[in-house]
DRENLUM-309922 format. One record per atom (N, C-alpha, C, O): residue in one letter; atom name; x, y, z. Coordinates in steps of 0.1 Angstrom, whole numbers, plus 5000, padded with zeros to 4 digits. Layout:
BEGIN
{rec 'A'; 'CA'; {X; Y; Z}}
...
This chain:
BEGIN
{rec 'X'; 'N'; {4860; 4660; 5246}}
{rec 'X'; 'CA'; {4869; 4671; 5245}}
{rec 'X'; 'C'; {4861; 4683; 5238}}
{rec 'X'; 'O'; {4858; 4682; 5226}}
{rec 'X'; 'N'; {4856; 4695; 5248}}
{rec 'X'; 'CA'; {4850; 4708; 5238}}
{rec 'X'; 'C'; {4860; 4711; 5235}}
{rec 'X'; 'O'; {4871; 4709; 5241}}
{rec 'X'; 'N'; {4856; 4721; 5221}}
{rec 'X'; 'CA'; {4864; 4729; 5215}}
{rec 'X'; 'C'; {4864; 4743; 5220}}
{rec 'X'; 'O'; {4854; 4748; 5223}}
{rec 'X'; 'N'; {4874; 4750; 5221}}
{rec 'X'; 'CA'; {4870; 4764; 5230}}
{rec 'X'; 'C'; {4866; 4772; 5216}}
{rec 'X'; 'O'; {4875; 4771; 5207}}
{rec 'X'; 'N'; {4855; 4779; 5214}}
{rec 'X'; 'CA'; {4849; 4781; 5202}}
{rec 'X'; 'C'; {4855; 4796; 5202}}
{rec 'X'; 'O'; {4858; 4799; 5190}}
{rec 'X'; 'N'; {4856; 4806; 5211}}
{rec 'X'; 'CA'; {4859; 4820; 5217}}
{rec 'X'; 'C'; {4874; 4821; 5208}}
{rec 'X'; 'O'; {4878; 4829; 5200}}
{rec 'X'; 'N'; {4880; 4806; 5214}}
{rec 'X'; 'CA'; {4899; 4809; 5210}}
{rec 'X'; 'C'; {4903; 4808; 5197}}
{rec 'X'; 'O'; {4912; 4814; 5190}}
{rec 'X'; 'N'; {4893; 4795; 5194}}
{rec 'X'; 'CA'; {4894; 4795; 5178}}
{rec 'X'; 'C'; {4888; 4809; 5170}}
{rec 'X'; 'O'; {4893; 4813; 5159}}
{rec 'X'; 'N'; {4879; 4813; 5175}}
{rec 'X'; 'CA'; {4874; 4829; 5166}}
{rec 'X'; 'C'; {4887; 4838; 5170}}
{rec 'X'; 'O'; {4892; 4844; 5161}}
{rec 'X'; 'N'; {4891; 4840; 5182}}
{rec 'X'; 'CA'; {4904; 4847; 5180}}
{rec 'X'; 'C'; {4912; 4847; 5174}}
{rec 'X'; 'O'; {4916; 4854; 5165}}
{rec 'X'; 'N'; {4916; 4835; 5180}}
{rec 'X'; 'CA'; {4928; 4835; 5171}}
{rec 'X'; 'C'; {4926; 4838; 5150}}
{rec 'X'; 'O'; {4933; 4844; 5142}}
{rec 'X'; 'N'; {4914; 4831; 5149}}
{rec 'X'; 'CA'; {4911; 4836; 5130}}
{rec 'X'; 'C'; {4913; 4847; 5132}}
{rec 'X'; 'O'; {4922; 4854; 5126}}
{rec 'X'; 'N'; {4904; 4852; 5141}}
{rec 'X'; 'CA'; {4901; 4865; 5138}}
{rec 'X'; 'C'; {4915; 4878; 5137}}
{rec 'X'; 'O'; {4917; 4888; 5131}}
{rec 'X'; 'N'; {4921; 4870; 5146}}
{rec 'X'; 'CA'; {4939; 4877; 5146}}
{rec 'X'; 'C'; {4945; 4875; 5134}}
{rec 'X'; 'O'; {4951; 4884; 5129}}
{rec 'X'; 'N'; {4944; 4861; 5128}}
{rec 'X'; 'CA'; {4953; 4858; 5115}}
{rec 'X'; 'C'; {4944; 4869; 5103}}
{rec 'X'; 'O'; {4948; 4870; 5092}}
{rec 'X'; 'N'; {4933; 4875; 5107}}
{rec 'X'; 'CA'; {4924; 4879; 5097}}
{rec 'X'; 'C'; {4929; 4890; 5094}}
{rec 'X'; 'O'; {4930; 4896; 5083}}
{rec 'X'; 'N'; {4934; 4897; 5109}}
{rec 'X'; 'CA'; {4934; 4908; 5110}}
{rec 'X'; 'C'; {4952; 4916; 5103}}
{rec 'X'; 'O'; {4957; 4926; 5098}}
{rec 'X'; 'N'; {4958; 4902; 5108}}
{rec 'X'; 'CA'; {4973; 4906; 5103}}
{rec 'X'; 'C'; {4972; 4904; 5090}}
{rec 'X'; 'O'; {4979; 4912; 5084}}
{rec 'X'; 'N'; {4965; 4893; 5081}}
{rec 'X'; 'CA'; {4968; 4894; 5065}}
{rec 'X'; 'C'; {4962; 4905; 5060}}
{rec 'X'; 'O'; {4964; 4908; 5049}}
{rec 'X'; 'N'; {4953; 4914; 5068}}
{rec 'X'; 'CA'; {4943; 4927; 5062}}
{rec 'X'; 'C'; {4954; 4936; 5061}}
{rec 'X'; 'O'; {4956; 4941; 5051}}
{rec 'X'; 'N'; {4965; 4939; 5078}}
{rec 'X'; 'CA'; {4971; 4950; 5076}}
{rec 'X'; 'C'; {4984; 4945; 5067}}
{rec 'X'; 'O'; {4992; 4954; 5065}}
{rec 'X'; 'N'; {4986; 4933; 5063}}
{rec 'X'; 'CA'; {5000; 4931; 5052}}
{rec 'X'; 'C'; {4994; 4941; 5037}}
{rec 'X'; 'O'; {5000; 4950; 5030}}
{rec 'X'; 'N'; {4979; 4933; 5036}}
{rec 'X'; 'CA'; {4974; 4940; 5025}}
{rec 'X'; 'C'; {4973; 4956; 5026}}
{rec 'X'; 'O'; {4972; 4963; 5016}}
{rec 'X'; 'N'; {4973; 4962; 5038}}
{rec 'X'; 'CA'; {4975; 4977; 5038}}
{rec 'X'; 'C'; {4982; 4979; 5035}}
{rec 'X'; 'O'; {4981; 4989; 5027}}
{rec 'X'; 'N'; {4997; 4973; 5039}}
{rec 'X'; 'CA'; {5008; 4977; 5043}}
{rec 'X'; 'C'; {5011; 4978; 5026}}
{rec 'X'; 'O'; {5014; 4989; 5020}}
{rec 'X'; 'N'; {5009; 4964; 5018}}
{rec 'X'; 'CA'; {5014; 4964; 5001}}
{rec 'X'; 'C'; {5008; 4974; 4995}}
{rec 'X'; 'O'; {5015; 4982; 4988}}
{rec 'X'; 'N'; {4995; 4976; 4997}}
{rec 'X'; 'CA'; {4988; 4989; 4991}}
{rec 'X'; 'C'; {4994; 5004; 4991}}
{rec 'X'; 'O'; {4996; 5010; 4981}}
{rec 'X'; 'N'; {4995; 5008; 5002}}
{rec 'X'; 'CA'; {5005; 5017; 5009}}
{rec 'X'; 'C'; {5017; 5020; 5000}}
{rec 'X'; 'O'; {5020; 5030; 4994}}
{rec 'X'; 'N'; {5024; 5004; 4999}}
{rec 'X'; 'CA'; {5036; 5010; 4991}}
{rec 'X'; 'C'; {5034; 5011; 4979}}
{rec 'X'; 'O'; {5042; 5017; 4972}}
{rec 'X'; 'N'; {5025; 5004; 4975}}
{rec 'X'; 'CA'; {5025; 5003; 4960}}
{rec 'X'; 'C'; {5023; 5019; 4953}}
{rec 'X'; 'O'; {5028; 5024; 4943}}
{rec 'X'; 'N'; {5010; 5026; 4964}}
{rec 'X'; 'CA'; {5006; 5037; 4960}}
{rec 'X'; 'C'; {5015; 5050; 4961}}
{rec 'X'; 'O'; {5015; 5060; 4955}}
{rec 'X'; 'N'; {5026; 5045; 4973}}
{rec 'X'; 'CA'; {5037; 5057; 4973}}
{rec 'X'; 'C'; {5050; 5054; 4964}}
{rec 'X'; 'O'; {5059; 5061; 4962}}
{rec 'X'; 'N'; {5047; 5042; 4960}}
{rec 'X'; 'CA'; {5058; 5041; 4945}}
{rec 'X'; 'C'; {5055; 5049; 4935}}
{rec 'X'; 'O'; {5062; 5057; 4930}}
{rec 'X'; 'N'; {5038; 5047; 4931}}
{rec 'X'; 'CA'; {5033; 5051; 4921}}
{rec 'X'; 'C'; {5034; 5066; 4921}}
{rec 'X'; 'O'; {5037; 5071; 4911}}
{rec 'X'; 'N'; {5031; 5073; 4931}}
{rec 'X'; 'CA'; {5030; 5087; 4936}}
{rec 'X'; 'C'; {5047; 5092; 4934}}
{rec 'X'; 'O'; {5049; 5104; 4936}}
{rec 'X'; 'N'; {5057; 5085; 4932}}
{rec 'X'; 'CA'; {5069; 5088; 4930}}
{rec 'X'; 'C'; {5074; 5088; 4919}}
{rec 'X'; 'O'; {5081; 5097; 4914}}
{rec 'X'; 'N'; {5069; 5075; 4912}}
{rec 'X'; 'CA'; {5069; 5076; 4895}}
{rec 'X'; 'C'; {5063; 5089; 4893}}
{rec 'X'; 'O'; {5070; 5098; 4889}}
{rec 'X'; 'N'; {5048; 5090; 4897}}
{rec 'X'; 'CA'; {5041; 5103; 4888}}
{rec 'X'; 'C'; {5048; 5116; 4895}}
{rec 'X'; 'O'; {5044; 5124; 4886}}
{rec 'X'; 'N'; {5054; 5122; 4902}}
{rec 'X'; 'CA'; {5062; 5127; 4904}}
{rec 'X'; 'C'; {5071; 5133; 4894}}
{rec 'X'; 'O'; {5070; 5143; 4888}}
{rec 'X'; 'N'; {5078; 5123; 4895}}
{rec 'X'; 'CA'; {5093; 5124; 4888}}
{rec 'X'; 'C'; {5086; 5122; 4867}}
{rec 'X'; 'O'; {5093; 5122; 4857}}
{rec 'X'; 'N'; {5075; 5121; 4868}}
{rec 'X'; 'CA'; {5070; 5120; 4854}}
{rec 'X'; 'C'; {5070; 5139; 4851}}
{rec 'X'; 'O'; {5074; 5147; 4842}}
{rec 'X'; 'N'; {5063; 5140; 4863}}
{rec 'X'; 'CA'; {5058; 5154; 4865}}
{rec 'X'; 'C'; {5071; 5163; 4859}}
{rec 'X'; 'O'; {5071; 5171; 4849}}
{rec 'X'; 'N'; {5081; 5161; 4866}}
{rec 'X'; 'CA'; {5095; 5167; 4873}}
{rec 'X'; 'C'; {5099; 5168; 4860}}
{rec 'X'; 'O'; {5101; 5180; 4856}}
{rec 'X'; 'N'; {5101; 5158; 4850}}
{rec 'X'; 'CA'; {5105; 5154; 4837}}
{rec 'X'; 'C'; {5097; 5163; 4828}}
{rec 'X'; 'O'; {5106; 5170; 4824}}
{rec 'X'; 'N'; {5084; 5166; 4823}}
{rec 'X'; 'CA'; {5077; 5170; 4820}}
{rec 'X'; 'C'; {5082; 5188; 4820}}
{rec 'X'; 'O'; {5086; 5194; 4810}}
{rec 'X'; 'N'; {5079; 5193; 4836}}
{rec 'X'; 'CA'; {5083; 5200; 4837}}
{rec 'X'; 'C'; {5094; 5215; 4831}}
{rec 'X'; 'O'; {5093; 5227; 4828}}
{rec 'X'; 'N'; {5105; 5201; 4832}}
{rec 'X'; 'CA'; {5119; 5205; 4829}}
{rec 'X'; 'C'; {5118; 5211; 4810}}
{rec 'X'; 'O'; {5124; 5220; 4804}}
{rec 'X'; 'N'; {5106; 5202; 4806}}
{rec 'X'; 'CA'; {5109; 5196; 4790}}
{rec 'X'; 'C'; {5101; 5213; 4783}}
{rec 'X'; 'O'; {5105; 5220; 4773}}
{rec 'X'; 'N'; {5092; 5216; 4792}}
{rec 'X'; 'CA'; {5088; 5228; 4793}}
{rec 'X'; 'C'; {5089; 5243; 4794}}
{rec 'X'; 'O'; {5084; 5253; 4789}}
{rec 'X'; 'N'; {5099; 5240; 4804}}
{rec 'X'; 'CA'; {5109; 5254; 4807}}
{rec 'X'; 'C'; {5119; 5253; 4792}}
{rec 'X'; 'O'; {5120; 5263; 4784}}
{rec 'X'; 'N'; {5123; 5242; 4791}}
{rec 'X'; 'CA'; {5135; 5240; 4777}}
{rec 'X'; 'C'; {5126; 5246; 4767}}
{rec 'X'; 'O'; {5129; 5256; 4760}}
{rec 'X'; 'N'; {5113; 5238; 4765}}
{rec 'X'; 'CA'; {5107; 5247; 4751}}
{rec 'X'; 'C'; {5106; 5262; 4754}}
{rec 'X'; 'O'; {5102; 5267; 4744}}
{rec 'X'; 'N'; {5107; 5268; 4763}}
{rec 'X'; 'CA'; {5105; 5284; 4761}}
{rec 'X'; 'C'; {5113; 5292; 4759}}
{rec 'X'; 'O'; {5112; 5303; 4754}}
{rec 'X'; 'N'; {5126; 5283; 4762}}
{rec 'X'; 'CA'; {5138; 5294; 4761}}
{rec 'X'; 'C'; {5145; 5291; 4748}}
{rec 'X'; 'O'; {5154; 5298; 4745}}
């Protein structure tokens, strides 16, 4: 019995390719959470600023 050597690199190569884009996908969100914190850090900040002037 050969092994089809072609099917087996596919197919890895498919499982390789879906855990890369999961890891995009977590990256992605992690960095648009963060970009929302720092945001709203901003927003906060902001606010604290206009208050000290007046």
């Amino acid at each position: 019995m050969a092994m089809d050597f072609h099917a087996i690199a596919a197919t890895t190569s498919r499982q390789h390719f879906g855990m890369l884009n999961q890891l995009l996908a977590d990256a992605f969100t992690a960095l648009t959470f963060c970009n929302a914190e720092i945001a709203d850090a901003g927003e906060i900040t902001g606010q604290r600023q206009l208050r000290n002037k007046m």
